[in-house]
Backbone as a ProteinNet text record, in pm:
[ID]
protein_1_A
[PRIMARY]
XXXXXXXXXXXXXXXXXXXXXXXXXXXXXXXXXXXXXXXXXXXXXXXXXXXXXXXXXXXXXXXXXXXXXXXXXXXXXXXXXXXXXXXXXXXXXXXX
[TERTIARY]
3794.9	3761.1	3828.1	3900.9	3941.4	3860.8	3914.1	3848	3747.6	3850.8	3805.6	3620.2	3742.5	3549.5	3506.3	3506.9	3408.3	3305.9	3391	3291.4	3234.6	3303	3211.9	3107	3099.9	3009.5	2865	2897.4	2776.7	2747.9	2817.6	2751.8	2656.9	2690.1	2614.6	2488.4	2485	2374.6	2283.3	2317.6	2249.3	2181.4	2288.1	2223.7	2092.6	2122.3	2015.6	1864.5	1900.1	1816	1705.5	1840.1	1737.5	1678.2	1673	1652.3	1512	1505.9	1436.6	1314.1	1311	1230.9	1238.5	1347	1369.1	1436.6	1477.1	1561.3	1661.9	1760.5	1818.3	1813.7	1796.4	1766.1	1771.6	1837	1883.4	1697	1786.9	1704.9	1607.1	1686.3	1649.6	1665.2	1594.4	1618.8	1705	1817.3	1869.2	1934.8	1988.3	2055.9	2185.2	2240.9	2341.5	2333.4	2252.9	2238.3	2176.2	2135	2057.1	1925.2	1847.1	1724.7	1614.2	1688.6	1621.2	1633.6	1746.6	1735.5	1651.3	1653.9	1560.2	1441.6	1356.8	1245.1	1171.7	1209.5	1143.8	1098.7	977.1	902	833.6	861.4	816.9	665.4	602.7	513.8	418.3	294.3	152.6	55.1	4.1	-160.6	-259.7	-347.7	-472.7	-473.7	-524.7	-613.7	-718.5	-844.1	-959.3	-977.8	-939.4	-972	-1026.4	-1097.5	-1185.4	-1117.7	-1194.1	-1148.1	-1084.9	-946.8	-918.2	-937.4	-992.5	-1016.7	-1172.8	-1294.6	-1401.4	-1459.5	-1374	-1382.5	-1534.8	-1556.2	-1650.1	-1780.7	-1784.6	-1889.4	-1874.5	-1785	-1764.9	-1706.9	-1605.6	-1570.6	-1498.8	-1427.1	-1360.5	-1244.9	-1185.9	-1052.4	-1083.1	-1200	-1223.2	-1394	-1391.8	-1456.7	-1647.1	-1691.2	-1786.5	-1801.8	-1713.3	-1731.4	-1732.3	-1630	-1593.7	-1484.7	-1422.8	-1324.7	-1187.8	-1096.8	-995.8	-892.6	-832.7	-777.4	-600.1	-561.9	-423.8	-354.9	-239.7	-156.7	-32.6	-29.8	91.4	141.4	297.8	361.2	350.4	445.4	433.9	535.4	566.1	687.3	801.4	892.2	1032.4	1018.3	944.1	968.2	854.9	776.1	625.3	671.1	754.6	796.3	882.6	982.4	1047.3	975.1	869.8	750	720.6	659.5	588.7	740.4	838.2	920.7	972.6	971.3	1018.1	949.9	796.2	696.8	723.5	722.2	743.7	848.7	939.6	1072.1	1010.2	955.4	914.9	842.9	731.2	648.2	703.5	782.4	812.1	933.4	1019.5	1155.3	1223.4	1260.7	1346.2	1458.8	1401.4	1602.4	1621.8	1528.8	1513.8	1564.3	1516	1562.1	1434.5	1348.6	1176.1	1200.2
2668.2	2740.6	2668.4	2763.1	2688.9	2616.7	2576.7	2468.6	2564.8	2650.7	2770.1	2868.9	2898.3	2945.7	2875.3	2747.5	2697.5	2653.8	2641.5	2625.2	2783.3	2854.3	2980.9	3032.9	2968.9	2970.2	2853.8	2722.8	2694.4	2696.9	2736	2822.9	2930.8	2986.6	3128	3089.4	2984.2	2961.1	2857	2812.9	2717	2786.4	2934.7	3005.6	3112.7	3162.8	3201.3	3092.9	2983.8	2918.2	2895.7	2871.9	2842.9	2942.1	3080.6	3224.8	3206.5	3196.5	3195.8	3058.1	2977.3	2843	2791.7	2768.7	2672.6	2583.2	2479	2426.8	2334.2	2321	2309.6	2153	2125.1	1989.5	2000.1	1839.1	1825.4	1839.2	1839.7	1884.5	1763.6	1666.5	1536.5	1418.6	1311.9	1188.1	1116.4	1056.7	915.6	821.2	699.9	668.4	716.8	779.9	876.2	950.5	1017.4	1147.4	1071	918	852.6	904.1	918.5	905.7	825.4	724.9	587.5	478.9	460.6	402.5	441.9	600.3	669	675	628.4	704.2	574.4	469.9	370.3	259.7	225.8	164.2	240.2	335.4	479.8	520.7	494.8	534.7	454.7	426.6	306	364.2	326.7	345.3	214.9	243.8	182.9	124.4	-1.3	-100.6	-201.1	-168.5	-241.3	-370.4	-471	-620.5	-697.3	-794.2	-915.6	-1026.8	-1006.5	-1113.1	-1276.6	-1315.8	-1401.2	-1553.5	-1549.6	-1654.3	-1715.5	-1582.1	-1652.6	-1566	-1518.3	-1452.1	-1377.1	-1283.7	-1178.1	-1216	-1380.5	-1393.6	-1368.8	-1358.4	-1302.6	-1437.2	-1371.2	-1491.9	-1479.7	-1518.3	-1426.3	-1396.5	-1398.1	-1326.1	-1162.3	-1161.5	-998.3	-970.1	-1063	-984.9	-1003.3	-1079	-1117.3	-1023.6	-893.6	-796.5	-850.5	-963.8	-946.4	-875.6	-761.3	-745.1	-699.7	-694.7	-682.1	-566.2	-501.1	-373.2	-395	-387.8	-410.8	-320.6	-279.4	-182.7	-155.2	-145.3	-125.8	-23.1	-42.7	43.8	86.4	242.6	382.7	342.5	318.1	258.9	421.5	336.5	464.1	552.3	526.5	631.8	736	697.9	759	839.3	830.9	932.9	1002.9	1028.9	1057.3	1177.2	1109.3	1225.6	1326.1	1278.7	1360.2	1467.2	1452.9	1507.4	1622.7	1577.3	1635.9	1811.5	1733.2	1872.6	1928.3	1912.7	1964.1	2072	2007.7	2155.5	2204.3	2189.7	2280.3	2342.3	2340	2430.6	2511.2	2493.1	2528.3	2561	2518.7	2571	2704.8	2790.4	2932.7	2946.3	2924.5	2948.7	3070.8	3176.5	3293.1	3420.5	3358.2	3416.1	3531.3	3493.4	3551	3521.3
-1746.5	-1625.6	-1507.7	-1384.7	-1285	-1173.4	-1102	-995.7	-918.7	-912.6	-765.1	-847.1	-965.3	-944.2	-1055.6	-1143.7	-1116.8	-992.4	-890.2	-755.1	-724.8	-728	-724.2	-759.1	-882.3	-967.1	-905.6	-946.7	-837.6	-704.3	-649.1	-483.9	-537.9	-629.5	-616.2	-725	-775.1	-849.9	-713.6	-681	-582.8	-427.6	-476.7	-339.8	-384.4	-519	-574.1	-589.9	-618.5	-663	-526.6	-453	-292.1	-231.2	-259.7	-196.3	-297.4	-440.7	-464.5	-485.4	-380.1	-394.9	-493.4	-568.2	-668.1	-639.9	-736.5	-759.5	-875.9	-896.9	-981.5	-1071.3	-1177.8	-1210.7	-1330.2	-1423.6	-1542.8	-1645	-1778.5	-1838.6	-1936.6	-1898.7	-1929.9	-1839.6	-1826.9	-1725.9	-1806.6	-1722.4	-1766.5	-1680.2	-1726.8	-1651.5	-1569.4	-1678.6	-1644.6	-1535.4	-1516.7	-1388.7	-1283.5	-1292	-1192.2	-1152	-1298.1	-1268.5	-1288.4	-1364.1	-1419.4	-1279.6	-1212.5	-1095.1	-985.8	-973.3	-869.7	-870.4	-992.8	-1045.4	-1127.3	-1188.7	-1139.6	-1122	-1142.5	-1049	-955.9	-918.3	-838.4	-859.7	-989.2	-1038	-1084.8	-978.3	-1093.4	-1057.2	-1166.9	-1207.9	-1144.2	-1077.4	-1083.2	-1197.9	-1212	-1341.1	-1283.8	-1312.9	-1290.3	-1367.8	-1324.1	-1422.6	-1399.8	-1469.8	-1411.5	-1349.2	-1210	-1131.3	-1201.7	-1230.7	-1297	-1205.8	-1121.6	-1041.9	-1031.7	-1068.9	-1074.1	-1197.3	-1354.8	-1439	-1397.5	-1334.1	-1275	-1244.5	-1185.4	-1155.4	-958.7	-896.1	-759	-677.2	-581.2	-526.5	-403.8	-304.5	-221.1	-268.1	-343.7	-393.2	-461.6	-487.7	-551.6	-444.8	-350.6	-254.4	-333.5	-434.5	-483.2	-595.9	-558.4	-688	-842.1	-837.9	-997.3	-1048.1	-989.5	-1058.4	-921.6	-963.5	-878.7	-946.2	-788.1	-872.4	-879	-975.8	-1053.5	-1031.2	-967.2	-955.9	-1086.2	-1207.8	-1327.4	-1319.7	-1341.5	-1319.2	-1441.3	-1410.5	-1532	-1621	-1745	-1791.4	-1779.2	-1804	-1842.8	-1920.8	-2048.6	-2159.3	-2111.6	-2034.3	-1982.8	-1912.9	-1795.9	-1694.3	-1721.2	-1877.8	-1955.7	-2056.5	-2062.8	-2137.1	-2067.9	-1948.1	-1877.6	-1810.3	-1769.2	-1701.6	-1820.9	-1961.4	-2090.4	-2076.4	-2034.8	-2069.5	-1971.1	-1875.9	-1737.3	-1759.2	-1759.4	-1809.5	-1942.9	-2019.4	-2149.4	-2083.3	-1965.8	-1972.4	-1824.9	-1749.2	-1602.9	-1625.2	-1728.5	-1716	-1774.1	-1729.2	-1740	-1758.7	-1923.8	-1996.9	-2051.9	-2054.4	-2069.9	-1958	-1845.9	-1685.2	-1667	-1654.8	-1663.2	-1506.9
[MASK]
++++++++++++++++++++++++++++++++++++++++++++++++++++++++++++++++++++++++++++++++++++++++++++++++

């Protein structure tokens, strides 16, 4: 296919896409397309643990509570999962 309308071609998909509030995006994450750099570290969970300074008897480092809250990040293959289903269940390769 030539230069010219291959570009023709995505203008008119990118203008559809935007008319209709979509938008256009690979069908998998990787490093490749730069979504492993973009994405993370991007993503943590809450983790509730025992205060390792006065093991949950209270102290001022967890505030007398006993436990202190842990921020862990989402690993790669996790946001890889979740992004997987996401296009399985949101994505239109049918044209619905």
């Amino acid at each position: 296919m030539n230069t010219a309308l291959e570009y023709a071609i995505q203008e008119t998909v990118k203008n559809f896409a935007k008319s209709k509030n979509l938008v256009l995006m690979p069908k998998s994450l990787t490093a490749e397309n730069g979504a492993k750099a973009a994405l993370m570290g991007e993503f943590d969970i809450e983790k509730t643990i025992l205060c390792p300074d006065c093991c949950g008897n209270g102290c001022g480092e967890c505030d007398d509570g006993g436990y202190i809250i842990e921020m862990v990040p989402i690993q790669w293959d996790t946001i890889k999962e979740i992004y997987k289903k996401a296009v399985e269940v949101c994505g239109d390769t049918e044209g619905r």
